[in-house]
VOSE-58004 format. One line per 5 residues: number of its first residue (from 1); their letters; for each residue x, y, z of C-alpha. Coordinates in nm, 3 decimals, decimal comma. Each point is the difference from the previous one (the first is absolute). Layout:
NUM = A = X/Y/Z; ...
//
This chain:
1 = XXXXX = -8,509/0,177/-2,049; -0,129/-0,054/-0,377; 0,055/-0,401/-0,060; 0,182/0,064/-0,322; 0,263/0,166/0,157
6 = XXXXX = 0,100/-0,327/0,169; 0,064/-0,129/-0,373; 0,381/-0,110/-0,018; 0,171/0,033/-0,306; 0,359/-0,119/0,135
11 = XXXXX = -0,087/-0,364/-0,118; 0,099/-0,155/-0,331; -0,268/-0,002/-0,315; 0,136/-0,252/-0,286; -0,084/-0,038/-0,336
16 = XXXXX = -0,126/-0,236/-0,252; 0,347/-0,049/-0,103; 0,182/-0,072/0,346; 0,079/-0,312/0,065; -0,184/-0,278/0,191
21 = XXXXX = 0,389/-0,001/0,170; -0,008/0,324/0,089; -0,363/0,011/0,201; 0,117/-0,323/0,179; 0,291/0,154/0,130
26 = XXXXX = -0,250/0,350/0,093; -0,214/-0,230/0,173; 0,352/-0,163/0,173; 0,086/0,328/0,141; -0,366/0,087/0,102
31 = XXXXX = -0,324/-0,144/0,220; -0,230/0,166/-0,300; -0,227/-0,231/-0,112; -0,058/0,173/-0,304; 0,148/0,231/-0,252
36 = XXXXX = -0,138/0,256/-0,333; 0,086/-0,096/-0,319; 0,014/0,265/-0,281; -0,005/0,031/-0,413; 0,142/0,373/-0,121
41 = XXXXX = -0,131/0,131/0,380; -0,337/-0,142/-0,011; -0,134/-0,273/0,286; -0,024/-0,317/-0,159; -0,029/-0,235/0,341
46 = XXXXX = 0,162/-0,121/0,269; 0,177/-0,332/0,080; 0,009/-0,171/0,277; 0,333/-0,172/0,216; -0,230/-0,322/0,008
51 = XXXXX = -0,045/0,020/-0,355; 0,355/0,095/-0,146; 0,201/-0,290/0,176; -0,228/-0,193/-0,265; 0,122/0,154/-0,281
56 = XXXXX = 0,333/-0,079/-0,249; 0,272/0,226/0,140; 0,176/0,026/-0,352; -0,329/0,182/-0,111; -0,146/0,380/-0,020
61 = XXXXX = -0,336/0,110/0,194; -0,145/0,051/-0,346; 0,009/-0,368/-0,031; -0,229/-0,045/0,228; -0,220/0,352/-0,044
66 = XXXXX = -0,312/-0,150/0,023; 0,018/-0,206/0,290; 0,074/0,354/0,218; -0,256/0,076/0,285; -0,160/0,335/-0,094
71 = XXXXX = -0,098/0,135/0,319; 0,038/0,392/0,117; -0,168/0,294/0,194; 0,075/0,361/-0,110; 0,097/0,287/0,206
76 = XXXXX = -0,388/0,117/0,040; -0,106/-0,407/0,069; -0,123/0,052/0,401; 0,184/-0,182/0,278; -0,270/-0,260/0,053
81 = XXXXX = 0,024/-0,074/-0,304; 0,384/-0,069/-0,025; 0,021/-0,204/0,311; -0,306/-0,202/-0,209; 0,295/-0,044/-0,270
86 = XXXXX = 0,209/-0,106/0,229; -0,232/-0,252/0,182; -0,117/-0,150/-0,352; 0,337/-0,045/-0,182; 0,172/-0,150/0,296
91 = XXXXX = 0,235/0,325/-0,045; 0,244/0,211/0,216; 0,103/0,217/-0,285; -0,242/0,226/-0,240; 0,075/0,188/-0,322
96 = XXXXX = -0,173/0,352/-0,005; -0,012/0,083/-0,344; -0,182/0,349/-0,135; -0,240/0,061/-0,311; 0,245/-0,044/-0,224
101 = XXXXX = 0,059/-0,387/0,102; 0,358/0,149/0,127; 0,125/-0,145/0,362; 0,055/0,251/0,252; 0,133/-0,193/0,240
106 = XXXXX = -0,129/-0,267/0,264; -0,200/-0,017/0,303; 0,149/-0,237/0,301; -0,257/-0,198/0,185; 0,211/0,119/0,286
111 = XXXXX = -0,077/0,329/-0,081; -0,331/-0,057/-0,067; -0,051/-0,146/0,338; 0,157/0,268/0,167; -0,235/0,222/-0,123
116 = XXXXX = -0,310/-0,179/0,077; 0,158/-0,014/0,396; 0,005/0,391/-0,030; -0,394/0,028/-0,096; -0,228/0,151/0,235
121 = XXXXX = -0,168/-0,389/0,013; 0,325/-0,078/0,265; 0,097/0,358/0,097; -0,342/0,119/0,139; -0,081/-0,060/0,351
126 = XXXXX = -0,346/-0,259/0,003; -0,121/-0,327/0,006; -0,053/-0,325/-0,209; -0,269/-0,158/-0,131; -0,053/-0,321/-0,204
131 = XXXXX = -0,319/-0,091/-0,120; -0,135/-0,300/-0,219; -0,323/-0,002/-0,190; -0,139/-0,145/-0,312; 0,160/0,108/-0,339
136 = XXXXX = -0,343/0,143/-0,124; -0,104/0,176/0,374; 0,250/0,219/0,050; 0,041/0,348/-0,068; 0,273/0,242/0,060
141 = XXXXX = -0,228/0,294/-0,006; -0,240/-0,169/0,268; 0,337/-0,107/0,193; 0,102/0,403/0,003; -0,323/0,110/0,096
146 = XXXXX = -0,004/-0,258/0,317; 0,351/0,130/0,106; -0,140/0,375/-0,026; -0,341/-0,091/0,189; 0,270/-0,040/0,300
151 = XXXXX = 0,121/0,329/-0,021; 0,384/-0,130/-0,183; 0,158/-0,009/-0,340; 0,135/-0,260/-0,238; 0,390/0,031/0,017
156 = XXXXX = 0,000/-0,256/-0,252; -0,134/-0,372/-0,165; 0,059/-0,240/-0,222; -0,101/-0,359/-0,097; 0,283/-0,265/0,146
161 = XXXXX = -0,191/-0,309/-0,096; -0,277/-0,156/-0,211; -0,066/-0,372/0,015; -0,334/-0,143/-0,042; -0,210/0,297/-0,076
166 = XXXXX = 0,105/0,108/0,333; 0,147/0,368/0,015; 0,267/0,079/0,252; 0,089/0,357/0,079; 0,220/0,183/0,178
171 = XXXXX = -0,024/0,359/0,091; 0,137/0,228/0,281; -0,207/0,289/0,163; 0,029/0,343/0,221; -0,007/-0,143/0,318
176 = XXXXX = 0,147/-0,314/0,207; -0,382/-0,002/0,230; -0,149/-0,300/-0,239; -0,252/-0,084/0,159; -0,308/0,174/-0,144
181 = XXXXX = 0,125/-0,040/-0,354; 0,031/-0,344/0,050; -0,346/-0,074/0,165; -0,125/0,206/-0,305; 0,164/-0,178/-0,276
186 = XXXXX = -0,146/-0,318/0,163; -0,369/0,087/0,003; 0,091/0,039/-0,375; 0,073/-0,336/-0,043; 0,422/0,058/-0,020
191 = XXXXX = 0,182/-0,265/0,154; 0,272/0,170/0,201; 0,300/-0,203/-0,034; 0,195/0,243/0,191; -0,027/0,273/0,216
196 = XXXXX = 0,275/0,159/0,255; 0,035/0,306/0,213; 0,406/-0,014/-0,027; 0,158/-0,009/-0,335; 0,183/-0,387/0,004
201 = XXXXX = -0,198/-0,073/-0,332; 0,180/0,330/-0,155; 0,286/-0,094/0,188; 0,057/-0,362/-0,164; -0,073/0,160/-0,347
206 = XXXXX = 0,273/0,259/0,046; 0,231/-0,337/0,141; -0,104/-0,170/-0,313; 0,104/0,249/-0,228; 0,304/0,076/0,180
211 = XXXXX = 0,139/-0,355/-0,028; -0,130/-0,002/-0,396; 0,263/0,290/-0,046; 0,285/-0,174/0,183; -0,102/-0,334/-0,176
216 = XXX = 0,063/0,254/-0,305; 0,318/0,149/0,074; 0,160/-0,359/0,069
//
């Protein structure tokens, strides 16, 4: 399924001239951490709940236009790239707004996480790796080609940590027999931080997600 069509459009969008009263009490009968703001249909920014128990409640949002967060995705933005949004702005709600600076609706961080569960990366059968090498050493190219030398696939990889020009990646391949790829990655210099032949490190991100949507629907 297309990511835009998990875009909601059953929550509220307010305009500059709402009052500050009137997104306190949305935010009252809500657990969205943000909400669109509007002038004649276009996206001006968002606010925050943080930010508008700070402000006057006798007052109008356009009294306090530009101190509004301006961040978005549109409905073509990729879903790495929301859940980026969402890591960065400390966000569990997203406007999606389209060319013309019009908001189509929102994307849910539950939503969002839902999705990423359903991606081949969990739903494939295969194994985990983790591997940690300098920032300037590695190369995703060289890290597909080892994988293939072993007769597998990449299911899937990404970078879950950089600290002190130190790389860390995680990836998941064709096949839950490790062994070979892992004795291969070593002799080129990867540090294999972890390796399994059962699936617990898939298992305890699937856990971790699943008690990130409950923590969500509190």
């Amino acid at each position: 399924m297309p990511l835009r069509n998990h875009i909601i459009d059953d929550v509220a969008v307010f305009t500059l001239e709402d009052s500050i009263t009137k997104i306190i009490d949305f935010f009252h009968d809500n657990t969205f951490s943000h909400v669109a703001i509007t002038d004649k249909k276009q996206f001006v920014g968002i606010i925050s709940e943080d930010d508008v128990h700070e402000l006057d409640e006798g007052k109008k949002i356009v009294d306090y236009r530009y101190s509004l967060e301006t961040f978005f995705v549109k409905k073509e933005t990729n879903w790495l790239d929301v859940l980026e949004t969402f890591a960065r702005n400390e966000a569990n709600l997203i406007p999606v707004i389209n060319d013309d600076s019009e908001v189509l609706g929102y994307y849910d961080l539950t939503d969002i996480c839902s999705f990423f569960i359903n991606t081949p990366f969990f739903t494939e059968p295969g194994g985990i790796i983790v591997l940690a090498r300098g920032i300037k050493d590695y190369s995703f190219s060289e890290i597909a080609q080892i994988v293939e030398s072993n007769n597998t696939r990449v299911i899937g990889a990404f970078i879950t940590d950089i600290r002190n020009d130190v790389i860390q990646i995680t990836l998941k391949i064709g096949t839950t027999d490790l062994n070979e790829v892992l004795q291969t990655f070593r002799r080129y210099n990867y540090n294999v931080l972890f390796g399994n032949n059962d699936d617990q490190f898939l298992e305890d991100l699937k856990q971790r997600s699943d008690y990130l949507e409950k923590y969500l629907n509190v």
